[in-house]
C-alpha positions in Angstrom: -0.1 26.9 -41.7 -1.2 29.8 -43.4 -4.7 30.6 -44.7 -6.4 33.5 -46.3 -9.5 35.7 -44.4 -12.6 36.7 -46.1 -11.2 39.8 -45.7 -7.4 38.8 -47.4 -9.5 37.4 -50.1 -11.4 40.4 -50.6 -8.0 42.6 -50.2 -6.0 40.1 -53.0 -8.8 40.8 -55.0 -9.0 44.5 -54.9 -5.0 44.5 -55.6 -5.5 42.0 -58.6 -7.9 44.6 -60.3 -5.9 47.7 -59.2 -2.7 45.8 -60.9 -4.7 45.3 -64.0 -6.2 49.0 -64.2 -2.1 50.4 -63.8 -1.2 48.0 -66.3 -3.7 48.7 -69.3 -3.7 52.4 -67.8 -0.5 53.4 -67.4 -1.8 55.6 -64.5 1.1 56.1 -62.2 -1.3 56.6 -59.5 -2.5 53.6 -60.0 1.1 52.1 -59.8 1.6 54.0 -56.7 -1.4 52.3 -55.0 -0.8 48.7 -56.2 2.8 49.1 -54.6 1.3 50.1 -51.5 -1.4 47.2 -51.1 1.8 44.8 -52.2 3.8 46.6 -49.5 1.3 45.5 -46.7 1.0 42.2 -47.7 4.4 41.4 -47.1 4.8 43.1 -43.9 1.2 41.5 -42.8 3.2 38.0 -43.5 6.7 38.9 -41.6 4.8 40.5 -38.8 2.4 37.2 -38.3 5.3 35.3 -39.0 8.1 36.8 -36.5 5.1 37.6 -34.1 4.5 33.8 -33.5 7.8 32.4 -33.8 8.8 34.7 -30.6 5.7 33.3 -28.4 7.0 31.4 -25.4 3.8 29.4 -23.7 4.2 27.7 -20.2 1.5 26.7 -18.0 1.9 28.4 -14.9 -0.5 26.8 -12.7 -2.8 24.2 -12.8 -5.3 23.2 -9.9 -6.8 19.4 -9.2 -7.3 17.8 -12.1 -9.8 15.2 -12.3 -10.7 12.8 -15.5 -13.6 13.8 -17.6 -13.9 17.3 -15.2 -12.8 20.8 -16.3 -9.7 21.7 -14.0 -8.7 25.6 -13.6 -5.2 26.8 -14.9 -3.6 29.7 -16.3 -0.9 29.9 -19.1 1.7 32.1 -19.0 2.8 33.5 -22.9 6.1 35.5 -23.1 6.9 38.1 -26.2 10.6 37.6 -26.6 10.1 40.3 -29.8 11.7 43.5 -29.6 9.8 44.8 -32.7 6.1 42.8 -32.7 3.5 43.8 -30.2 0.7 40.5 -31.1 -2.8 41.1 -31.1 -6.0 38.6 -31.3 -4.0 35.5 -30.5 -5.8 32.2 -30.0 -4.7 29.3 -28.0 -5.8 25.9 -28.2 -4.4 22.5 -27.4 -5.4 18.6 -27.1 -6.1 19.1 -23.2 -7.6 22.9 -23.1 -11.3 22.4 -22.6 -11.7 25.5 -25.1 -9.9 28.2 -26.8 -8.4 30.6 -25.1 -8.1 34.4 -26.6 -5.5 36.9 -25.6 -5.8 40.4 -26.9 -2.1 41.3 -26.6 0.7 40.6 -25.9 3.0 43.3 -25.4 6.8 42.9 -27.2 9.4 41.9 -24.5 6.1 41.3 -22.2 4.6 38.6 -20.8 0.7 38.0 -19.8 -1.2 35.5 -17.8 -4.6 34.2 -18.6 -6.8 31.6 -17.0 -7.3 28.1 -19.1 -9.9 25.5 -18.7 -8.1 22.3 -19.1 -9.7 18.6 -19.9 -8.2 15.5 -19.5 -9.9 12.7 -20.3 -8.1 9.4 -18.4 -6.5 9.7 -15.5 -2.9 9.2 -14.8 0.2 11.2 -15.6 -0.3 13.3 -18.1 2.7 15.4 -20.3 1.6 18.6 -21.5 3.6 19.0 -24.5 2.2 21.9 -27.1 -0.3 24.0 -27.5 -1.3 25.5 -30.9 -1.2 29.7 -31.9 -3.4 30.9 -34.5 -3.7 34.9 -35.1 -4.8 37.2 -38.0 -2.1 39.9 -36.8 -1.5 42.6 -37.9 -4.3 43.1 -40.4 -6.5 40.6 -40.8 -5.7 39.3 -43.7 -4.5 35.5 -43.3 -4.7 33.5 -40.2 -1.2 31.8 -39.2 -0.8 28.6 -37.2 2.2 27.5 -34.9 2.8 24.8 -32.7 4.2 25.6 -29.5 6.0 22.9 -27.3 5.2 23.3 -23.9 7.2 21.2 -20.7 5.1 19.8 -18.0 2.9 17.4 -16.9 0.1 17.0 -14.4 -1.5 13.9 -12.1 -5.1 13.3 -13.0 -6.9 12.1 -10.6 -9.6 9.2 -11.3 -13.1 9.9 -12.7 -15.6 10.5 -9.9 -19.1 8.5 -10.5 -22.4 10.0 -9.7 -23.5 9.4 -5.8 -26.3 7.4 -7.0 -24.2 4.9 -9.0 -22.6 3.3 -5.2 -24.1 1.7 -2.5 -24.3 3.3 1.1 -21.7 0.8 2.7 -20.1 3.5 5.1 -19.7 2.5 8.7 -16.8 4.0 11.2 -14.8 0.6 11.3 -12.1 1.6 14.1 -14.2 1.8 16.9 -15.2 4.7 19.3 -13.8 8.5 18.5 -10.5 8.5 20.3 -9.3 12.3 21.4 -6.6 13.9 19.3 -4.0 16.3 20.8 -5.7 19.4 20.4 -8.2 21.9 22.0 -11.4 21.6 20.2 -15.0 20.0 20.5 -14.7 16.7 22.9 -15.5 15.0 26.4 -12.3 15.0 27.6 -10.3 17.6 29.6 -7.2 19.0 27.5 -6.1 22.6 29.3 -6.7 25.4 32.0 -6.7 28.6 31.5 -7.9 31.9 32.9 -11.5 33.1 32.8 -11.6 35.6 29.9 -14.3 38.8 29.9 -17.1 37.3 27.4 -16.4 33.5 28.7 -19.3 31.2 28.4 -20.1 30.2 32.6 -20.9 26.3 31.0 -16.9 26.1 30.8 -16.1 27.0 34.2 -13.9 24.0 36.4 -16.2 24.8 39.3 -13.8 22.0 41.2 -10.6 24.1 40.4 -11.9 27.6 40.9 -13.1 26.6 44.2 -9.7 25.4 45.3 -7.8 28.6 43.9 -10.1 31.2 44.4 -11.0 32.7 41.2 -12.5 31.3 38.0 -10.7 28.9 35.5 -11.7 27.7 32.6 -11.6 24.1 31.3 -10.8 23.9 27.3 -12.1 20.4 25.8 -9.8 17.6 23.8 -10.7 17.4 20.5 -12.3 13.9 19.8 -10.5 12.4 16.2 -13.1 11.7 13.2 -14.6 8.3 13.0 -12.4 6.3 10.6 -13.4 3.9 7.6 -11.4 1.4 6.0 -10.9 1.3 2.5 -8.9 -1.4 0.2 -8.2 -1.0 -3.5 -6.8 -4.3 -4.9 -4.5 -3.9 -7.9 -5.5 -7.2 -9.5 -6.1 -7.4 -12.7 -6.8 -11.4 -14.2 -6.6 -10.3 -17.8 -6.0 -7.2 -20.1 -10.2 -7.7 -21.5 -10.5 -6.5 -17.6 -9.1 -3.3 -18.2 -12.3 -1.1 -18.7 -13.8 -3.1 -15.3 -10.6 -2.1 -13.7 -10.9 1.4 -14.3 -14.4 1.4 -13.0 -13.4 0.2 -9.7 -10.7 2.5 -9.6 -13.2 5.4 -9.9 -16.0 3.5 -7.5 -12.2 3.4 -4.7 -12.1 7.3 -5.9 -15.2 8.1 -4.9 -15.8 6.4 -2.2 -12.6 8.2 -0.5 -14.4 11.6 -1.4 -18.0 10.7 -0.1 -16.4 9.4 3.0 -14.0 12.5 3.7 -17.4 14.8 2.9 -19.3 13.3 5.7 -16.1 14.2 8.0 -14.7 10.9 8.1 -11.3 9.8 8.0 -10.2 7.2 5.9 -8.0 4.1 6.5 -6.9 3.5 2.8 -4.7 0.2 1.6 -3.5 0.3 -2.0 -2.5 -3.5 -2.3 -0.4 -4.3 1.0 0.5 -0.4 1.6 -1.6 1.7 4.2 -2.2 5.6 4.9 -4.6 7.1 7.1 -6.4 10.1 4.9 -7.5 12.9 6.5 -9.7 16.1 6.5 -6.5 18.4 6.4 -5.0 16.0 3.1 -8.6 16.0 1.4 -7.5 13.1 -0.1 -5.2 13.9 -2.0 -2.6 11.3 -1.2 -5.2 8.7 -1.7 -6.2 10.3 -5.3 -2.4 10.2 -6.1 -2.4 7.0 -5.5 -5.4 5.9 -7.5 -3.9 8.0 -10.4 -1.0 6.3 -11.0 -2.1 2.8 -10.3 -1.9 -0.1 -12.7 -2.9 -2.8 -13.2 -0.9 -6.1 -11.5 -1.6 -9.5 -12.9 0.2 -11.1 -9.3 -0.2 -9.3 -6.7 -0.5 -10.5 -2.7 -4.2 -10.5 -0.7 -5.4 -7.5 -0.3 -5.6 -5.9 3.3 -9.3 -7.0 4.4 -11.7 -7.8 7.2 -15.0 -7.6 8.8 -16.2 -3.8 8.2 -13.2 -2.8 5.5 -14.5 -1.4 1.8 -12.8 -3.9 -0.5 -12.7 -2.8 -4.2 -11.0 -5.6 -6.2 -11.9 -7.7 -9.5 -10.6 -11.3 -7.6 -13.1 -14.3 -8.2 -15.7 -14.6 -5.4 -15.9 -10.5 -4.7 -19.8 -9.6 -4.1 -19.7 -6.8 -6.9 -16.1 -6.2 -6.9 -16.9 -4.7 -3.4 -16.4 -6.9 0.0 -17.9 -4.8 3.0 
């Protein structure tokens, strides 16, 4: 696509009335300059032209992506030219969250620039082109071209606003059991030797006594409380589908608000289990939510007294069992 500036207009003009003043003239001044202005409008269309065509765009790097939320990434554009350094080039695309401007790139170079990207379901997502517009090298007509790009990204579920759930959280595995690591607990994981700057509260007074000098006791750390959440697949009939992806955003976000209160969670997608914890931050749990679809058999879903149940089977209080 190619389409003239206010400023290309303004130049075509000037050339048109320079043409007609050589031609009733004579003037070979005038001839002179009309060759001239002609002259830079054909090298203002083979730069534009060549200078686009040699654009290579990739994105490099693209953070968690979440449906309806603006995710961090960066492109990376590469100028396989060996003549064209492009200026002033704009970048937009069907999941950028705007335009993205570059003010060069160098011939034979390559620059990286941070992108704002939008997705708007969630899901796997290919990234397939992005569109270049510039007004290189003088301003005279913008030029489009469509760039592929090869990629994709996981989209995680839309999150819903803490208000829009209920408070239905309650550690469902019983009493914190230790983990096997030092860290904050009641029970007794190590010795060790007393340290200048040691707090006197950790001393074994028991074990120092029998030795004769002063050890240290270093606590178990005691494991997170745990919730249990079940997402249920089931979907009775394809006018369910907007209801189904609600519930797959309520499972989404329940997952989140339990992992930022510092619990772990117990998650069953249909009949398959994983325990999520603060060092995952969810993100097999998200994965899993993301690529979901919908079932129209599927078995029982994993539930019992305590256990978040998000499912859209007959007889579910709310399409939540708790």
């Amino acid at each position: 696509m190619v389409r003239l500036t206010k400023v290309g207009g303004s130049y075509l003009l000037f050339t048109f009335v320079i043409g007609f003043a050589a031609l009733n003239t004579g003037n070979n001044s005038l001839y002179i300059a009309l060759s001239t202005m002609l002259g830079l409008l054909i090298v203002s269309g083979m730069a534009s032209k060549d200078g686009l065509r040699s654009i290579d765009v990739e994105v490099s790097h693209l953070g968690e992506a979440w449906a309806g939320k603006p995710a961090t990434g960066s492109l990376r554009l590469r100028n396989r030219s060996r003549l064209w350094t492009v200026r002033d080039l704009l970048v937009t695309g069907p999941h950028l969250a705007e335009p993205v401007f570059v003010p060069i790139v160098e011939r034979r170079g390559t620059v990286e620039i941070t992108a704002t990207f939008l997705f708007e379901r969630r899901g796997r997502v290919s990234l397939t082109r992005v569109d270049l517009y510039t007004r290189f090298p003088f301003g005279l007509f913008t030029k489009k071209r469509r760039a592929k790009l090869s990629g994709s990204a996981v989209v995680f579920p839309r999150l819903l606003p803490d208000e829009t759930l209920r408070d239905d959280f309650a550690p469902t595995l019983g009493e914190r059991s230790p983990r096997n690591a030092a860290g904050p607990g009641t029970e007794i994981f190590a010795f060790r030797e007393y340290v200048r700057g040691d707090s006197l509260r950790h001393v074994h007074w028991k074990k120092s006594a029998s030795i004769g000098r002063w050890v240290m006791k270093q606590s178990q750390q005691d494991a997170n409380p745990i919730v249990a959440i079940t997402f249920d697949p089931f979907m009775p009939s394809t006018d369910a589908r907007e209801r189904f992806e609600q519930i797959v955003s309520e499972a989404a976000t329940a997952v989140r608000n339990a992992l930022d209160r510092g619990y772990d969670v117990h998650f069953h997608l249909g009949r398959q289990a994983s325990l999520v914890g603060q060092t995952d931050r969810g993100i097999s749990a998200y994965e899993a939510l993301a690529l979901v679809e919908p079932q129209s058999e599927t078995p029982t879903p994993f539930s019992g007294t305590g256990v978040i149940l998000y499912s859209l089977r007959s007889g579910n209080r709310d399409a939540r069992t708790a």
